[in-house]
VOPAGU-2260 file (C-alpha; in pm, 1 decimal, decimal comma):
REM VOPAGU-2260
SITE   aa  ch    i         X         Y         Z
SITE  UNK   A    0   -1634,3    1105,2     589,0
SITE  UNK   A    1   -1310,2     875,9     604,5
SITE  UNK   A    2   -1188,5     768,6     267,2
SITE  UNK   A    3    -897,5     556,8     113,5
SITE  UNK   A    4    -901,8     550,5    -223,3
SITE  UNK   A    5    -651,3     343,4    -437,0
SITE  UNK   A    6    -514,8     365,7    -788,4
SITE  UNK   A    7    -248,5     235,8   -1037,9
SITE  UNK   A    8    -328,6    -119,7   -1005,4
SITE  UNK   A    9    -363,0    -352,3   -1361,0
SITE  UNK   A   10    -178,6    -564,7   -1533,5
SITE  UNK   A   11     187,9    -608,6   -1612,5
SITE  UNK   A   12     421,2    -852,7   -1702,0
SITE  UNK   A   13     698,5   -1016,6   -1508,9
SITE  UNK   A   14     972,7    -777,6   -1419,8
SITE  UNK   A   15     759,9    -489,7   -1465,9
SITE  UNK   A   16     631,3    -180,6   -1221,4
SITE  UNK   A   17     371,0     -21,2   -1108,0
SITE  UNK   A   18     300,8     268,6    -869,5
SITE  UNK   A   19       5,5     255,8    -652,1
SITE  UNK   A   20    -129,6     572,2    -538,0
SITE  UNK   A   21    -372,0     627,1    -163,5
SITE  UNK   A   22    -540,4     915,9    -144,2
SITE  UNK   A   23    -693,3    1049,3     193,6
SITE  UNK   A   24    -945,9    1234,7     317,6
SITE  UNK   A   25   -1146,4    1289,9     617,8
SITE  UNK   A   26    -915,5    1186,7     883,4
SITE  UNK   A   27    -526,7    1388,4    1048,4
SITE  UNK   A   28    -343,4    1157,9     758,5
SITE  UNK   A   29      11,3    1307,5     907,2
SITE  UNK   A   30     -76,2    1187,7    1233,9
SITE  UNK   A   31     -96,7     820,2    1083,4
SITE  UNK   A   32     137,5     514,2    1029,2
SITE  UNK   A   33      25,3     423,1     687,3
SITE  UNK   A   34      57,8      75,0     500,9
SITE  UNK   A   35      16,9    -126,1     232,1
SITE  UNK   A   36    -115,2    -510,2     273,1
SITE  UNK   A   37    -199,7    -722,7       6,8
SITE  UNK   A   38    -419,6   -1035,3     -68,1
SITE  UNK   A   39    -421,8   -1300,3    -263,4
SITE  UNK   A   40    -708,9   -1561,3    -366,4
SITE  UNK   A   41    -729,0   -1831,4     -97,2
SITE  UNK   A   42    -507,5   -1682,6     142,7
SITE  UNK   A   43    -458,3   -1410,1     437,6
SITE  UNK   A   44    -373,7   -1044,0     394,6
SITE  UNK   A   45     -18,8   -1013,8     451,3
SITE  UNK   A   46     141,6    -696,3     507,6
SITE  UNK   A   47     332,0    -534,5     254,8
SITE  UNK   A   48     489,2    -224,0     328,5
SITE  UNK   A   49     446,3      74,2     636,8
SITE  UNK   A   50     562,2     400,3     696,1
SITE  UNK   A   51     571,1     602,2     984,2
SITE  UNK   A   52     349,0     957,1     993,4
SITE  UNK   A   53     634,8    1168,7     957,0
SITE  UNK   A   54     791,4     925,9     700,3
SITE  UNK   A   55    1135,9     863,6     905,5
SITE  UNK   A   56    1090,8     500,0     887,5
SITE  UNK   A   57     970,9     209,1     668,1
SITE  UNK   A   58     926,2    -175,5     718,4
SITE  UNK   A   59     861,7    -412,9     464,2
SITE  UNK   A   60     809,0    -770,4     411,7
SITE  UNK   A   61    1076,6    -963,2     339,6
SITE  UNK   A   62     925,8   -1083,5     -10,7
SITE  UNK   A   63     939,2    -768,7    -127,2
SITE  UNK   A   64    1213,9    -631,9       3,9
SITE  UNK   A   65    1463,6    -433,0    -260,9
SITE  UNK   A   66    1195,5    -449,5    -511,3
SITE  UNK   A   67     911,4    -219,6    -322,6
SITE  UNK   A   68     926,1     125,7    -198,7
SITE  UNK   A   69     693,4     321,2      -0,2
SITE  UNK   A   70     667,8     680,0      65,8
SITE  UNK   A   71     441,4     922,7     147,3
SITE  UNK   A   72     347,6    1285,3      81,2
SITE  UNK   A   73     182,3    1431,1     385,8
SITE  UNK   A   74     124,4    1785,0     185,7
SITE  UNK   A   75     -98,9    1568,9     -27,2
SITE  UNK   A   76    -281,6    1313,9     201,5
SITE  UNK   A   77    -112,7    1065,9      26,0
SITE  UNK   A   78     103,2     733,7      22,1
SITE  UNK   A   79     239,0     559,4    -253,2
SITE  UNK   A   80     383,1     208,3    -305,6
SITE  UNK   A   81     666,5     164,5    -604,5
SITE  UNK   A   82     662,4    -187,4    -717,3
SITE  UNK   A   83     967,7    -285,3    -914,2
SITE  UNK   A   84    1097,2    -637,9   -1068,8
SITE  UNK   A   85     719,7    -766,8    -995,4
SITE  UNK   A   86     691,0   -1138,1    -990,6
SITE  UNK   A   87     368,4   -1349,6   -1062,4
SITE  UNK   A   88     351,0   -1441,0    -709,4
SITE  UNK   A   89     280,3   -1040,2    -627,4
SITE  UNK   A   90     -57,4   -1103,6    -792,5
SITE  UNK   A   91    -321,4    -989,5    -539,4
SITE  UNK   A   92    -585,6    -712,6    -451,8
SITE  UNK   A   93    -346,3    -418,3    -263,5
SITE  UNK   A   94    -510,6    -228,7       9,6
SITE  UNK   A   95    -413,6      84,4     164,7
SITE  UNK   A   96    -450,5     104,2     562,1
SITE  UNK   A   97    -431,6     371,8     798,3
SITE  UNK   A   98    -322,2     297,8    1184,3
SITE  UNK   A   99    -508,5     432,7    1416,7
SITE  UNK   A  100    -313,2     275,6    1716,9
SITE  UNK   A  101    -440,4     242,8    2036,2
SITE  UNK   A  102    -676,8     511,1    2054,7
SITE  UNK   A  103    -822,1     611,1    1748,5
SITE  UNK   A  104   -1006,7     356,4    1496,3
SITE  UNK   A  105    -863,1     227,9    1199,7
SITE  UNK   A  106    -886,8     249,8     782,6
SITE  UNK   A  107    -907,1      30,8     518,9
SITE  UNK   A  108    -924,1      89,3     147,2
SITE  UNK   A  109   -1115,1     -32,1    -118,4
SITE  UNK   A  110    -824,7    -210,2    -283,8
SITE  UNK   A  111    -666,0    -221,4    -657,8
SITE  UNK   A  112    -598,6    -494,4    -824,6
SITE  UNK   A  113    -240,5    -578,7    -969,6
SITE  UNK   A  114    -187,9    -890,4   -1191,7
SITE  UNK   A  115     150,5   -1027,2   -1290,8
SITE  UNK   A  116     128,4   -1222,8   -1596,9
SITE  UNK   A  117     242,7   -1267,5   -1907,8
């Protein structure tokens, strides 16, 4: 079956990193646009980061831009988000989600927490 299972989420303080880790299985993971959304307590899921299958191209939000840097290794079945400089405000459970587009279904992860706090 389809899985999306995240790591590398805890706790750091203010200005430090983390690298979250997605691991695939059960699905073409090459074949998908990955991302990373993110949500806090008492509000939406925002996106965070995507990448495209092949990795050519990546789109982030603009809070996080400079700071956060996705990538992908499609040898593994797995994407990775580099969080740099984090803030308190990047507090939130961080999901992993794989695109299906238009005509295949779509894949969410369990999410990891991160906590920014000192």
């Amino acid at each position: 079956q389809v899985q999306l299972v995240e790591s590398g989420g805890g706790l750091v303080q203010p200005g430090g990193s983390l690298r979250l880790s997605c691991a695939a299985s059960g699905f073409t993971f090459s074949t998908y646009v990955m991302s990373w959304y993110r949500q806090a307590p008492g509000q939406e899921r925002e996106l965070v980061a995507l990448i495209t299958s092949a990795g050519g191209r990546t789109n982030y939000a603009d809070s996080v831009k400079g700071r956060f840097t996705i990538s992908r290794d499609n040898a593994e079945n797995t994407v990775y988000l580099q969080m740099n400089s984090l803030k308190p405000e990047d507090t939130a459970v961080y999901y992993c989600y794989a695109d299906g587009g238009r005509w295949r279904k779509n894949y969410w992860g369990q999410g990891t927490q991160v906590t920014v706090s000192s």
